[in-house]
C-alpha positions, 0 to 999 in steps of 0.5 A: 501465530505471526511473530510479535515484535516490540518496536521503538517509534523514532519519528512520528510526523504529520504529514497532512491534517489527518495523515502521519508517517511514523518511523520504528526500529526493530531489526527483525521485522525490518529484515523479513518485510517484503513490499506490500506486506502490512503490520497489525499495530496494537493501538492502545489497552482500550481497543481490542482490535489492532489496526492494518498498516501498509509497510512504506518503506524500510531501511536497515532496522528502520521502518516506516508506516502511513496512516490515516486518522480515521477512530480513537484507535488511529488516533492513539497512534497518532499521539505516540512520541519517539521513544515510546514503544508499539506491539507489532504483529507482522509483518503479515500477509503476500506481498507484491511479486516484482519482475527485473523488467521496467515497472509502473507503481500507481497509488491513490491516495492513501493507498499510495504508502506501499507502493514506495517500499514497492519502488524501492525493492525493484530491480528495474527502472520504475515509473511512479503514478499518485493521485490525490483529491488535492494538493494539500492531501499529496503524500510522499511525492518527493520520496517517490522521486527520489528512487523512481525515474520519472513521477506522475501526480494527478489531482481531481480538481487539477491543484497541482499535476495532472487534472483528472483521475490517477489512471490518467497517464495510465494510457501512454505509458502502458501504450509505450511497450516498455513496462514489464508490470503494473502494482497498484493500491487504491480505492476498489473503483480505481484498481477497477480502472486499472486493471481495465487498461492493463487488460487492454494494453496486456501488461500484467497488474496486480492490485493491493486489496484495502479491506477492513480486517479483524484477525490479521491472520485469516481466523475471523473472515471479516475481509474475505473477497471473491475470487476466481483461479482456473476458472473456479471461484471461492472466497479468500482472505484479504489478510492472509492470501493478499493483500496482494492479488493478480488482477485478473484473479479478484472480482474488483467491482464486488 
């Protein structure tokens, strides 16, 4: 079993209507986080199933973590106040593998949190693409620029930044020659489109998987996705062989 950490919250901020990003300390969880890695939150004596979250961001014994309010479970966390204590499985799962070269990072909408944490483990220069329905539903875009060299935001009905899809700038940067990898989260239809281009630009891609989850830990099979190594396909379990996938190894579209 996952170790089992009790957690302080130090902050708990709302960040649009329905999405908050709270700060916890526990130094041990902090010291073994890897970016893409996510926590399994216990929400509450009434709900049976703990909740999946991305890792954002860590620093020192802190770390932070971006949820939408979606249940009653989501909606307990996002009742808790500094001081108050969470029961954390994690942190679980294969996280992103980064290259020393220049890195892209593109995330769409709340797939966007671990992709920061993804920034901020990097060892080269990253350029950060986030895409948003609109501007009221932008999300840590002034983080992404503190760490990030350049920082691309699209929004589909062209509020703010870039009208269009997120995979919008995707053409000219991969085009450009400079970028080692491409780490990406989002929505099925968008790591599609991403791992599409990279394809054709031949920039290696990989994709954090947003599945629902039971277990955590790979017992319950409730996020088993199809997949294909050396040309033999099988199922694998979102939580415990990714989130984190090459592209090229997942069937995006099923």
């Amino acid at each position: 079993m996952p170790d089992k950490y009790a957690c302080e919250v130090v902050v708990n901020e709302r960040l649009t209507d329905n999405v908050f990003i709270i700060t916890a300390v526990n130094r041990a969880l902090a010291a073994k986080a890897v970016a893409g890695q996510f926590l399994h939150i216990k929400c509450g004596e009434a709900h049976l199933l703990r909740r999946p979250v991305s890792i954002c961001s860590v620093r020192g014994s802190a770390f932070e973590f971006v949820f939408e309010v979606k249940g009653e479970g989501t909606r307990w966390l996002s009742n808790r106040e500094a001081g108050q204590m969470l029961n954390i499985l994690g942190p679980l799962g294969n996280g992103f593998s980064i290259p020393a070269g220049k890195i892209i990072t593109i995330g769409g909408g709340i797939g966007t949190p671990p992709l920061l944490f993804a920034a901020e483990s990097a060892i080269g220069g990253v350029t950060a693409v986030i895409g948003f329905q609109n501007k009221d539903r932008i999300i840590l875009k002034d983080e992404f620029e503190t760490v990030c060299e350049e920082v691309y935001v699209t929004t589909d009905d062209g509020s703010f930044g870039i009208r269009g899809p997120v995979t919008a700038p995707l053409p000219e940067l991969l085009g450009s020659g400079e970028y080692s990898a491409v780490l990406a989260c989002g929505p099925r239809a968008m790591l599609s489109a991403v791992a599409a281009l990279c394809k054709q630009y031949s920039v290696p891609c990989q994709v954090s998987l947003e599945e629902r989850m039971g277990c955590g830990v790979g017992a319950c099979l409730v996020c088993a996705c199809a997949t294909v190594s050396g040309g033999t396909e099988s199922m694998s379990r979102v939580c415990k062989d990714g989130p984190v996938f090459d592209a090229g190894e997942i069937f995006i579209n099923d």
